[in-house]
C-alpha positions, 0 to 999 in steps of 0.5 A: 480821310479814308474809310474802309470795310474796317470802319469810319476814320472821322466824323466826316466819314461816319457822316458821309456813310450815312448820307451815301445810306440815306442816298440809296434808300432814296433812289429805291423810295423814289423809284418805287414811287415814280417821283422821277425827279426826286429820282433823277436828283440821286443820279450824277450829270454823267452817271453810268448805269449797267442794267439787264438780267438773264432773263433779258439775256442782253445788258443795258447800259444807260449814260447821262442822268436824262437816259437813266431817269428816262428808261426808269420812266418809260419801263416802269410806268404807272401800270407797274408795280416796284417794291425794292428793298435795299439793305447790308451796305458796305461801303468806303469813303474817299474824299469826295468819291465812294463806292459800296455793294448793296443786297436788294430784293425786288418785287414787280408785277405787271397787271397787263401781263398777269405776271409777278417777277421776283429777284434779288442780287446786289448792286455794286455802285460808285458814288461822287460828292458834287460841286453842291456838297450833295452825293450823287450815284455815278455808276451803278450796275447789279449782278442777280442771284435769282430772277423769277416769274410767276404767271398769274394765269396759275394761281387763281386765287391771287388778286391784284387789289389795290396799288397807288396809281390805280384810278379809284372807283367812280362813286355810286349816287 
């Protein structure tokens, strides 16, 4: 059965709308959260993803599950901050393969850099049901609304006080 923008034909498509829901809110939390095998697992074998900004003014473009999980890795390490948020889905179901558009916003900020990056678009994703019954994101790739960067040279009254991967202090004796 097919779902559209119109609604959920079947139990099974209501049931797929919220696993595909269930999928991008995982690959934001795991991402945000650097658990990159928990990110890689939301990623299909041969996933294509399209990423890149003006700013960056050349598009990336990643393919292969190890590429895409690699460049998160290695571009968003344990000295940056993410916080994404991912909300108004659309989305269709056919069969075993889906695609939908998602509004994000994204909060980063690089210490090193003293720079705090702010944005939000919408992603555009493709998705496929593998062999194990789990959704997967084949393709993924946003266009952005707005990008901008604050340099924390400017403003400073801001602190950086805490994030997760921050080595606490040592403990006074």
């Amino acid at each position: 059965m097919r779902s559209s923008a119109n609604g959920p034909r079947s139990l099974e498509d209501l049931s797929s709308l919220e696993d595909l829901r269930q999928l991008k809110y995982r690959y934001f939390r795991a991402l945000d959260l650097k658990r990159w095998d928990e990110f890689a697992d939301t990623l299909s074998e041969g996933i294509v993803a399209h990423y890149g900004t003006h700013a960056l003014a050349e598009p990336l473009v990643f393919q292969g599950r190890d590429a895409v999980a690699g460049f998160m890795r290695d571009a968003l390490g344990p000295a940056i901050t993410t916080v994404h948020i991912a909300n108004h889905p659309e989305i269709s179901v056919d069969g075993s393969d889906a695609s939908g558009s998602w509004n994000f916003e994204d909060t980063v900020i690089v210490p090193a850099a003293n720079r705090l990056i702010r944005g939000a678009g919408y992603y555009t994703d493709r998705y496929h049901r593998d062999d194990d019954g789990r959704w997967r994101i084949a393709e993924t790739s946003y266009e952005r609304i707005y990008e901008s960067i604050i340099s924390l040279d400017d403003v400073p009254s801001f602190q950086f006080l805490s994030h997760m991967w921050a080595t606490p202090p040592a403990a006074s004796s």
